[in-house]
N, C-alpha and C positions, 0 to 999 in steps of 0.2 A: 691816379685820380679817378679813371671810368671804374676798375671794378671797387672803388670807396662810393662811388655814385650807385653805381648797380644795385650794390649791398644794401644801401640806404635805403633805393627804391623796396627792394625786396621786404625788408623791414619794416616800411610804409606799411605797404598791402599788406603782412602778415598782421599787423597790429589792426590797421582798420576788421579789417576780417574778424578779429578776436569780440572787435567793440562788438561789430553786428551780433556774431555770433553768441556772447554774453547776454546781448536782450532777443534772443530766441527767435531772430529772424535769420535762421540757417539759407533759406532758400538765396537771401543776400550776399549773406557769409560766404557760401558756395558760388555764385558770381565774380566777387571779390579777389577770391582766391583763384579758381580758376586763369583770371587776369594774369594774378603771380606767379602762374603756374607756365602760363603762354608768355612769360617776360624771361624765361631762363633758358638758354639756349639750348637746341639740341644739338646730340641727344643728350634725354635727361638723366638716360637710366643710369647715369654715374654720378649724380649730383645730389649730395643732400640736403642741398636745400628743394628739389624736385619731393624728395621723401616727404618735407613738412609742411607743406602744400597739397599732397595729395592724400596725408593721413587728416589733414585737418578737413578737406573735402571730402573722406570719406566717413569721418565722424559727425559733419553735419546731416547725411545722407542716412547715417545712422540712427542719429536721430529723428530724422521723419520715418523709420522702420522703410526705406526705400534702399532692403540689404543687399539687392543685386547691385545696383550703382557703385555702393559703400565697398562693394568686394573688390569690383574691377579696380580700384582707386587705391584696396589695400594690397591689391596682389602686385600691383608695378609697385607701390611701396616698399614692401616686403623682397622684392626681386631685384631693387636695385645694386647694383655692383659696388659702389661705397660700401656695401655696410652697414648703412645708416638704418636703416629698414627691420631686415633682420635680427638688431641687436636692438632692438628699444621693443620693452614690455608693453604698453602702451599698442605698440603696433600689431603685435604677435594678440594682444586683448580682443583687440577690435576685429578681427583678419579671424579668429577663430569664434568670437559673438556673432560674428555673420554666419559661417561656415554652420554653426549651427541654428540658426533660424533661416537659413538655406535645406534643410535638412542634412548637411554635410556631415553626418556625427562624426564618423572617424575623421575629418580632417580638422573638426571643431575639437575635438579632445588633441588632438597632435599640438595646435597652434594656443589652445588652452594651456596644456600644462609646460611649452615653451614660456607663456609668459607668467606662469606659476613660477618655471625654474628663474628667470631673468628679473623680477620682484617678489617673490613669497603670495603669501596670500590677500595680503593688506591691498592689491592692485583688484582683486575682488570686492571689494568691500562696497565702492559704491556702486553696484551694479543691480541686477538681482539674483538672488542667489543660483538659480538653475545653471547658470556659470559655470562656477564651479564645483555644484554637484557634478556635473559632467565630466568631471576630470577628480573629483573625491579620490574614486577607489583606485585611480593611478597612481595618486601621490601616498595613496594609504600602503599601497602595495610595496614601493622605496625603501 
């Protein structure tokens, strides 16, 4: 019955979170979540639900172009020991969008064309293109 309660909560917050986040007040979004984030026991770095929480806080961070934040958020993401992190395109998106408006080029094209390889290129599409120009002539090279 607690981790049915637990889940539920987690749930809660993930979906309030969504609402804020939909009408473009990230700064809340990112409040919200954080909550959910500090509701999951440590450590997190094995939990995927820590991963969906910290990628959805890193993509509202992202969208205020506040990419240092949005990194930190994507790198224990992406480092988590689930799994969960490393194998979602989405994650590997946002983790190499940063990496290159950090100036990171080689680590933006690394994490670029991981999430090329993990969705195609249709995971580009809503973005702006300098994406995946960045990783073009990787995948052209294949």
């Amino acid at each position: 019955m607690f981790l049915f309660n637990k889940k539920k909560n987690i749930d809660a917050i993930a979906k309030k979170g969504n609402s804020v986040f939909d009408k473009g007040d990230y700064l809340k979004a990112i409040e919200i979540w954080k909550e959910g984030l500090d509701s999951i026991k440590q450590p997190q770095n094995g939990k995927g639900e820590a991963v969906w929480f910290q990628t959805s806080i890193a993509d509202a961070y992202f969208m205020l172009k506040e990419y240092e934040k949005a990194y930190d958020f994507l790198m224990d993401a992406k480092s988590n020991i689930s799994g969960v992190g490393v194998a979602n395109p989405f994650v590997m998106l946002r983790f190499g969008q940063c990496c290159y408006e950090l100036n990171k080029k080689e680590e933006a094209q690394e994490y670029l064309f991981r999430a090329y390889l993990l969705a195609g290129k249709e995971i580009f599409e809503e973005d702006d293109a300098k994406y995946f120009k960045c990783v073009e002539d990787i995948i052209n090279a294949q």
